[in-house]
C-alpha positions as CSV (number, residue, x, y, z in Angstrom):
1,X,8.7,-19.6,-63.8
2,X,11.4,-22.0,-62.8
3,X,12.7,-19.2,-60.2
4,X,9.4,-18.4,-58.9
5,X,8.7,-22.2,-57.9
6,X,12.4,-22.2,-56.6
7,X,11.5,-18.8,-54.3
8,X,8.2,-20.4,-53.1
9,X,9.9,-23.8,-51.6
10,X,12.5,-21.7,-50.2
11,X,10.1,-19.4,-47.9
12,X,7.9,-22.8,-47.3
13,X,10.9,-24.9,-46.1
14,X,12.0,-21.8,-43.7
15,X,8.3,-21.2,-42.0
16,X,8.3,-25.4,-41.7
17,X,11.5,-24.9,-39.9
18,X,10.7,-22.7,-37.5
19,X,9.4,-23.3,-34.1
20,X,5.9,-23.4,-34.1
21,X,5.3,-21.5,-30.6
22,X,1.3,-22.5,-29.6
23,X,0.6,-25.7,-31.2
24,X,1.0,-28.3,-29.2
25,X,4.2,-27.2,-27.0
26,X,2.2,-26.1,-23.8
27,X,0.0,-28.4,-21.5
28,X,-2.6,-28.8,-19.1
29,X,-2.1,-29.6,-15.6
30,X,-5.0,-31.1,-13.2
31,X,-6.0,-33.0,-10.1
32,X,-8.2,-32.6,-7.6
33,X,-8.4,-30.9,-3.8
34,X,-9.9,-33.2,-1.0
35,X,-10.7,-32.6,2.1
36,X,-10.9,-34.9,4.8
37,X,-13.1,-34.0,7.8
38,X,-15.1,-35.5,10.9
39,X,-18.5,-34.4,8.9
40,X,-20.2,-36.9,6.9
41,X,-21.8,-34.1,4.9
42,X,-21.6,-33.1,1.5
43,X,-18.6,-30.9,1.2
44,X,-18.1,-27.7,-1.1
45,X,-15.0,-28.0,-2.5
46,X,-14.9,-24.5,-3.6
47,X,-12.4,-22.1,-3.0
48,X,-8.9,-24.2,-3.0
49,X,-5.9,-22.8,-5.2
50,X,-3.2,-24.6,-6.6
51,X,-0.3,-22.6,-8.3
52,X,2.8,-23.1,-10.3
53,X,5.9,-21.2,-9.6
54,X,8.4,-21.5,-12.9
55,X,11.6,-22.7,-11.5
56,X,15.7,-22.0,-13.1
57,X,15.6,-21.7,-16.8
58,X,11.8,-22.0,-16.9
59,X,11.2,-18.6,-15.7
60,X,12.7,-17.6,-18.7
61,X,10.0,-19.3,-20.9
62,X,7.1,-18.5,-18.8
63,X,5.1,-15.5,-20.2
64,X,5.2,-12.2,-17.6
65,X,1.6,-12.0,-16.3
66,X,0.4,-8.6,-16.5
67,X,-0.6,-6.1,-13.1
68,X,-3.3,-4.4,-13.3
69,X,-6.0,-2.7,-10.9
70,X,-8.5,-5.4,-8.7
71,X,-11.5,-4.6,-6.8
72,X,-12.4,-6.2,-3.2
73,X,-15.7,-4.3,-2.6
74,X,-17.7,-3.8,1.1
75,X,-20.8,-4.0,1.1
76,X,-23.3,-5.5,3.9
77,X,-20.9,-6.3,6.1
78,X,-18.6,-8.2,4.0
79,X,-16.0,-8.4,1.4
80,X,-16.9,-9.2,-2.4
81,X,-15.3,-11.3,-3.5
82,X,-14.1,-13.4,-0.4
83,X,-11.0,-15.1,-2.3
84,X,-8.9,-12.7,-5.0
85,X,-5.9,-13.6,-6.3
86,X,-4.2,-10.7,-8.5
87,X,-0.3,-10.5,-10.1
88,X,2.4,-9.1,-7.6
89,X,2.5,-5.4,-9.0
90,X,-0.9,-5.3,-9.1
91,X,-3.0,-2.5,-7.6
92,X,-6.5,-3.3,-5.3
93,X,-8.8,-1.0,-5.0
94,X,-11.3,-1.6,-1.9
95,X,-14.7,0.4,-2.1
96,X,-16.9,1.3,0.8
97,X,-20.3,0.6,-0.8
98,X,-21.7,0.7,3.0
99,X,-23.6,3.7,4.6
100,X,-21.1,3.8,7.3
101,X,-17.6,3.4,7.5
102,X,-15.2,0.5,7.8
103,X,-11.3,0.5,8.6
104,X,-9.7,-2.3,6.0
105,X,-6.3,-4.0,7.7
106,X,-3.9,-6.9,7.3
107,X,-1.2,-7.7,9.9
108,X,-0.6,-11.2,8.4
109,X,1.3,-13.0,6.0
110,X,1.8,-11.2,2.6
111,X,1.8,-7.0,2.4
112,X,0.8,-5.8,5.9
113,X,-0.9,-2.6,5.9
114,X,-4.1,-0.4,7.8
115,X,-6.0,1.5,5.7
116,X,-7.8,3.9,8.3
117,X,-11.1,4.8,8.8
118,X,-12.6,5.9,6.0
119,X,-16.6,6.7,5.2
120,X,-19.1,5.5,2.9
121,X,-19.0,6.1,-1.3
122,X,-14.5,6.6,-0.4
123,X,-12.0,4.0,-1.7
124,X,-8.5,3.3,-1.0
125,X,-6.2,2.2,-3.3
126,X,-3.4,-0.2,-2.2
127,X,-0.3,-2.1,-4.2
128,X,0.4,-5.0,-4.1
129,X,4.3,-5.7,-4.5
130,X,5.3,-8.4,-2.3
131,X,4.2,-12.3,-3.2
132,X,2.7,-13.6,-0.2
133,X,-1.2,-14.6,1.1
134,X,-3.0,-11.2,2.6
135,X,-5.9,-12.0,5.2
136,X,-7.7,-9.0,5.0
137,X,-10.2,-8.7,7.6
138,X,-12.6,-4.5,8.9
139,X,-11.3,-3.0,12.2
140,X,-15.0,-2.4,13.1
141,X,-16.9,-5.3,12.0
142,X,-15.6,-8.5,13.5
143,X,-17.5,-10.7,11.0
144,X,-15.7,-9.2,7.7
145,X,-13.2,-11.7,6.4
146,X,-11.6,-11.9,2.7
147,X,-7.9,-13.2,1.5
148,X,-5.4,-11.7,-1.3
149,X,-3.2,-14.1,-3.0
150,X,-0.4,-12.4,-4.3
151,X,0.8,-14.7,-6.8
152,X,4.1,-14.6,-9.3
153,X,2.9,-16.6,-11.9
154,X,0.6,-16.9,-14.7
155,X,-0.3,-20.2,-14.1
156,X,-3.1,-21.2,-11.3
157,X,-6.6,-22.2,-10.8
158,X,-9.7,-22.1,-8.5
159,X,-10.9,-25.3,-7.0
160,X,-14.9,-25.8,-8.2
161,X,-17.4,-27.2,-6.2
162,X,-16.3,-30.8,-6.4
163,X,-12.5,-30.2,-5.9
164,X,-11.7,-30.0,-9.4
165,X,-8.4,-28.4,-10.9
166,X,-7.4,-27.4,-14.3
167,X,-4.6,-25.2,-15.1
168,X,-4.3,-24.6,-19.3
169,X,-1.6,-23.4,-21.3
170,X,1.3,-24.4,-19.1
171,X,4.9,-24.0,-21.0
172,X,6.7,-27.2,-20.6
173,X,9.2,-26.9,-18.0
174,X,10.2,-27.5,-14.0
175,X,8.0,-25.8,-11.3
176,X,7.1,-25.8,-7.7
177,X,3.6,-27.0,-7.2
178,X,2.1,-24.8,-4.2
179,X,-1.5,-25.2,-2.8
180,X,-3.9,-23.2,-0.5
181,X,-7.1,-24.0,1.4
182,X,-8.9,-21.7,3.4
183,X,-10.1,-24.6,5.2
184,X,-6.8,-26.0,6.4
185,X,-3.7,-25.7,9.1
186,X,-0.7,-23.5,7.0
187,X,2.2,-26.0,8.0
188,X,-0.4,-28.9,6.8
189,X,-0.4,-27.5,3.5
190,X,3.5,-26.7,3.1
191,X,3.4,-30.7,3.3
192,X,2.1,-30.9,-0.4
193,X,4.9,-28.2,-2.1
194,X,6.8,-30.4,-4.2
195,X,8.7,-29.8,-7.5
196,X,6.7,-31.1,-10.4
197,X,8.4,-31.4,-14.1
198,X,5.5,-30.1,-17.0
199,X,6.5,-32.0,-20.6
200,X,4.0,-31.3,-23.6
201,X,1.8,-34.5,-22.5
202,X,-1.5,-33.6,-20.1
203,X,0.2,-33.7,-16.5
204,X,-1.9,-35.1,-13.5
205,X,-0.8,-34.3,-10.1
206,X,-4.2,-36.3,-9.1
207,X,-5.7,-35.9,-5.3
208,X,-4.2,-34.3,-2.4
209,X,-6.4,-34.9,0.8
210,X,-5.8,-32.2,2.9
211,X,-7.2,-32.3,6.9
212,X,-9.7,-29.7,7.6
213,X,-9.8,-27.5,10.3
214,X,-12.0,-24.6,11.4
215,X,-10.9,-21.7,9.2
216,X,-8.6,-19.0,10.8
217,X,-10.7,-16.2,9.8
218,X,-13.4,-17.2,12.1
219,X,-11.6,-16.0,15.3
220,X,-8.9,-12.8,14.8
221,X,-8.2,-9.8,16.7
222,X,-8.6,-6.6,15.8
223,X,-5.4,-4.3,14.5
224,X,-4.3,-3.9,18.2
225,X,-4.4,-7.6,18.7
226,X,-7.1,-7.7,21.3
227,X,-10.4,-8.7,21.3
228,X,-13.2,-6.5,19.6
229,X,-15.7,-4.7,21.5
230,X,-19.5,-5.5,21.4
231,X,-20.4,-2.6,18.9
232,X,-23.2,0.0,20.3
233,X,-26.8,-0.4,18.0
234,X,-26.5,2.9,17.0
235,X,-22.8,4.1,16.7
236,X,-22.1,5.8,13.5
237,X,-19.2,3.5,12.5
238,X,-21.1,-0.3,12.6
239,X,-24.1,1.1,10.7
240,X,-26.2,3.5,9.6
241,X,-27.7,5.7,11.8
């Protein structure tokens, strides 16, 4: 009896000692997105993303996100849905759902690529392997905009209507906090990269105001960087017949 009691505090002191990985080591980090305009109307704050990127020995603690396969579908004119962010080794699949065709390209920042033409109820299938931020925009159809964020971390979030930000989970550790907003000037937002240090407390990086400009995707070029052409009402490749 006497070594059975003796065997039983022996295995509870060992699991007491050991680290215990998922309660109470990781944290959450927040703050809010704001963006400062000349319109005095109600803003949707929607649509911002604020990222960590695990720096030195940290990267060794941070969990390897997963690839896997994404959709960006087109249908009516447009691309569903307008913002995706997917792991870098990850695969995007982008469906013509349209009854006529669309040519899907990127010539900017991130994986640059030209899918061709291709017709309605076809897919193409694309990799992403390079970290970077894809504006993806139809050859055709001047008014088809969407963006890729190509992202090497686990650890981001979407903006909500009000601005709001809430990453969960986050391993304690030194990062690189890194923001996007589809509603402002690149160099303005390199200005808030800065190198943020996660402990096992709730971490607040409160409210960055960012200036707001008209977004880029409203005026591009087409894939030979000139202006597109006035479609023709009843050409096969702007709609359906």
């Amino acid at each position: 009896m006497r070594l059975r009691w003796f065997l039983l505090l022996c295995c509870a002191a060992t699991l007491l000692s050991q680290p215990r990985a998922g309660f109470g080591q990781n944290s959450k980090v927040s703050g809010r997105l704001e963006l400062i305009g000349d319109s005095n109307r109600e803003q949707n704050l929607s649509g911002g993303v604020v990222w960590l990127v695990p720096l030195g020995e940290t990267r060794d603690q941070v969990p390897k996100a997963p690839s896997h396969t994404q959709q960006l579908v087109q249908h009516h004119k447009s691309f569903s849905p307008h913002l995706l962010i997917v792991q870098v080794g990850s695969s995007v699949q982008f469906p013509n759902h349209d009854p006529f065709f669309h040519n899907v390209f990127s010539l900017f920042d991130g994986k640059r690529f030209d899918l061709g033409l291709y017709e309605a109820g076809s897919t193409r299938t694309l990799n992403f392997d390079r970290v970077g931020i894809c504006y993806i925009f139809c050859n055709i159809h001047a008014e088809m905009s969407a963006v890729i964020l190509v992202l090497d971390t686990p650890y981001f979030a979407v903006s909500d209507s009000k601005g709001e930000i809430e990453i969960p989970n986050v391993v304690p550790g030194v990062y690189e906090l890194r923001v996007w907003q589809e509603r402002a000037a690149p160099e303005a937002l390199s200005s808030f990269t800065r190198k943020i240090t996660i402990g096992a407390a709730p971490f607040s990086f409160g409210a960055l105001r960012i200036h707001e400009q008209a977004s880029s995707l409203l005026a591009h070029k087409n894939k030979y960087g000139q202006d597109y052409e006035p479609p023709a009402p009843d050409s096969p490749l702007y709609s359906h017949p």
